[in-house]
TISE-727423 format. One record per residue (C-alpha): residue in three letters; z, x, y. Coordinates in steps of 0.2 Angstrom, whole numbers, plus 5000, padded with zeros to 4 digits. Layout:
! TISE-727423
ALAZXY ...
***
This chain:
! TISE-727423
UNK511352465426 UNK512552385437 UNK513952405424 UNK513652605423 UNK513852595443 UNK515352505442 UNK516252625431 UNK515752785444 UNK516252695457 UNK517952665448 UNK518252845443 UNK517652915461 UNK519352795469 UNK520552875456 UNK520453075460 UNK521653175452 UNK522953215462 UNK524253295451 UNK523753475458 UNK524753425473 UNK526453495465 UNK526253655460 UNK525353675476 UNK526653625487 UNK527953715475 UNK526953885479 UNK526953835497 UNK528853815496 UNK529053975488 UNK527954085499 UNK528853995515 UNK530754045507 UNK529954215503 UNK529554255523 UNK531254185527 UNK531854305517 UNK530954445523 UNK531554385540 UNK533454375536 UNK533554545527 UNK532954625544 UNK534754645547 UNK535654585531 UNK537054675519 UNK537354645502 UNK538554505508 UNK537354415518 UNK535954415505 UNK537154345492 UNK537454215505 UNK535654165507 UNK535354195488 UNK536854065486 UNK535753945500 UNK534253935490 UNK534653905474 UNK535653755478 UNK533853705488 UNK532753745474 UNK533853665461 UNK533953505471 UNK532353465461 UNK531353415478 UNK529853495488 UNK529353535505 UNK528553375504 UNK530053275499 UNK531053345512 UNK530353425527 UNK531653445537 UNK532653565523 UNK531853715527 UNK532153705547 UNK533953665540 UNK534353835531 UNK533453925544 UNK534553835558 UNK535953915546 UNK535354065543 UNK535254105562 UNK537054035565 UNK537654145551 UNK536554285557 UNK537354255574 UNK539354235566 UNK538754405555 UNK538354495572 UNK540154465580 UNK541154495566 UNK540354675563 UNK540554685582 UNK542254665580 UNK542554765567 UNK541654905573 UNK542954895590 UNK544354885580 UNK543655045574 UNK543355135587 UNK544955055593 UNK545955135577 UNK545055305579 UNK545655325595 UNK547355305593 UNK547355385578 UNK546555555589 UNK547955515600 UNK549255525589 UNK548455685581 UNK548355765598 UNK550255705602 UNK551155785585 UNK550055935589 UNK550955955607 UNK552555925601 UNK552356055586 UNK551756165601 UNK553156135610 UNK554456125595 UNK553656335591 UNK554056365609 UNK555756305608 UNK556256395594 UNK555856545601 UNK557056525617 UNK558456475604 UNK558156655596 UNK558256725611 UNK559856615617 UNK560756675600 UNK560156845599 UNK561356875617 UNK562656745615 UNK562056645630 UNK562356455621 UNK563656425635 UNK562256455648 UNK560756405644 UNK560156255634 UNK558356175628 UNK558056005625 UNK556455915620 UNK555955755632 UNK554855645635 UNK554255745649 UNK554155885639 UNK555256055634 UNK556756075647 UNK557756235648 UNK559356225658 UNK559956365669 UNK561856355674 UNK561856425692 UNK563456525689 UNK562256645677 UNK561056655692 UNK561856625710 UNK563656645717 UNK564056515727 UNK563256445742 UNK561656565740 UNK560056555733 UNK559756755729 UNK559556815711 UNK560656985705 UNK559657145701 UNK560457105684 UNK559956935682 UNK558356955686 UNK558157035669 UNK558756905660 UNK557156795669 UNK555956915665 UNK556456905647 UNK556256735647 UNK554656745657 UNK553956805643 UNK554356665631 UNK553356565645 UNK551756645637 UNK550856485630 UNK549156465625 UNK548456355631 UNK549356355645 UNK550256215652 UNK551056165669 UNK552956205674 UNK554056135686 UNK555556245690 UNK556956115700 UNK558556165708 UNK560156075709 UNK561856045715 UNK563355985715 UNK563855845729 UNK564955985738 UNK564355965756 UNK563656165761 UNK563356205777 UNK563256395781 UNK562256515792 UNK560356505779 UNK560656315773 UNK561156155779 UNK561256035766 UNK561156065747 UNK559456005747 UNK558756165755 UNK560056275745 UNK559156185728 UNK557356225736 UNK557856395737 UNK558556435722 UNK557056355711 UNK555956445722 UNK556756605721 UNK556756575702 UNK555156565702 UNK554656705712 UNK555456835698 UNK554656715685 UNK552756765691 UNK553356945693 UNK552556905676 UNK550656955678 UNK550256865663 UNK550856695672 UNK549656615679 UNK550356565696 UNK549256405698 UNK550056295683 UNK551956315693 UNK552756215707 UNK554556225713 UNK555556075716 UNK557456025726 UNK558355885720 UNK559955925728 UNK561555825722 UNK560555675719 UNK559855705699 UNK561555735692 UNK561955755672 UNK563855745674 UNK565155665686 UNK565755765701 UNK567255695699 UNK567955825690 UNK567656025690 UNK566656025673 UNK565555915679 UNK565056005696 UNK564756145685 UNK563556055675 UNK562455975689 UNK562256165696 UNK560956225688 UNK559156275689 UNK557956195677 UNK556056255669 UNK555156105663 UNK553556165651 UNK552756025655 UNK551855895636 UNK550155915638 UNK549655725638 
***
C-alpha cells in the first residue's frame, strides 16, 4: 500500500512539461505576425523585404520568446526607427519632386515665351526687308524681352517731338505687327543724344525724350485692336546711351525711340 502511494506521489512531481515549446513558438509566431500587420500599415516592397530580412535572422537564431524577451521589443524599436527614417526619405523625395516639377513647368513656360516672341520677331524682320528699312530699325531679343529700335531721324527732325503725316504710316504698319495674343505689356522709351536742347516746347532732353515716346505712342493706339492699358511711355534722355557721343555716328545711335514687347515671366 505504501509503495503504490509512493510511486503516485513520484509521477504527480514530474509533469510533462515538454508542451511548453511549441507553445511558446506559436506565441512567438502570432506575436511576429501582428507586428507585421502593424508595419505593412504603411510599408512598400522595400520595407517588407527589410522586415522579412529582420525575422528570419530572429527566427533562425534558434531561440524563443522565452529565451529572449527582450528581442521582440528590439525589432519593434527598429521597426519604428526605420519606419520613422522611411517617412523622411520619401518626404524628401516627394519635395525634390515637386521641386523638379516646378522648375521643369518653368522652363516649359520660359521656351514657350521666347518661341512667342522669336514668331513675333520674325515677323518685324519681314516687314523690315520687305521696305529696305535695315538701316533704321533693328530687333533684338533680351532678357527683358523683344526690343525694336527706332532711329529718331526716320521719326523726328531735330529738336522736336512731332511725328510726319508720312511717318505715321510706317507706325501704324507696325502697330499691326504689335497684335499678340495673349497680349503682353509694352514700354515705348525715348532717347537722346547728350546735345544740350533748349528751345521754346523743351528744356532739356529729358522732356524732348518724354515727348517723342509719347507721341509714338499715341499713333501706336490709333490701333483700336491695342489695348491701351498694357502700354506706358518712358524718357531716358541722354543718360541710357548704346554708342559714344564722342563722335557723330554714335549720337545718331543713342537717338532713337524704342518698343519693348515685354517676356511674359
Amino acid at each position: 500500500m505504501s509503495k503504490t502511494k509512493k510511486k503516485k506521489d513520484y509521477h504527480e512531481e514530474h509533469v510533462d512539461e515538454s508542451w511548453l515549446v511549441p507553445y511558446a513558438d506559436l506565441l512567438t509566431l502570432l506575436l511576429a505576425l501582428f507586428i507585421v500587420l502593424y508595419a505593412m500599415s504603411s510599408v512598400d516592397q522595400k520595407k517588407f523585404a527589410d522586415l522579412t530580412e529582420v525575422f528570419n535572422k530572429e527566427f533562425q537564431g534558434g531561440t524563443s520568446i522565452f529565451d529572449n524577451p527582450s528581442s521582440i521589443l528590439v525589432n519593434k524599436e527598429e521597426i519604428d526607427s526605420y519606419n520613422e527614417n522611411n517617412n523622411k526619405e520619401e518626404q524628401t523625395e516627394k519635395d525634390y519632386s515637386d521641386e523638379l516639377t516646378t522648375q521643369q513647368l518653368t522652363e516649359k513656360s520660359k521656351q514657350k515665351d521666347e518661341t512667342e516672341l522669336i514668331s513675333v520677331q520674325r515677323k518685324l524682320n519681314v516687314y523690315i526687308k520687305a521696305h529696305n528699312l535695315q538701316d533704321k530699325l533693328v530687333t533684338s531679343l533680351t532678357n527683358e524681352g523683344l526690343l525694336v529700335t527706332f532711329r529718331d531721324n526716320i521719326l523726328f527732325t531735330s529738336g522736336s517731338a512731332e511725328i510726319s503725316d508720312k511717318d505715321k504710316e510706317l507706325v501704324s504698319e507696325i502697330s499691326n505687327l504689335l497684335i499678340i495674343n495673349p497680349s503682353r505689356h509694352i514700354i515705348i522709351s525715348g532717347h537722346t543724344d547728350n546735345i544740350p536742347i533748349k528751345n521754346a516746347q523743351y528744356n532739356s532732353n529729358w522732356e524732348l525724350s518724354v515727348s517723342r515716346a509719347v507721341n509714338f505712342m499715341k499713333v501706336l493706339l490709333e490701333n483700336d485692336k491695342l489695348n491701351p492699358s498694357n502700354f506706358s511711355a518712358k524718357g531716358y534722355g541722354e543718360y541710357n546711351p548704346i554708342a559714344k557721343n564722342t563722335t557723330e555716328k554714335g549720337r545718331e545711335k543713342n537717338r532713337r525711340v524704342e518698343i519693348l514687347i515685354q517676356s511674359g515671366n
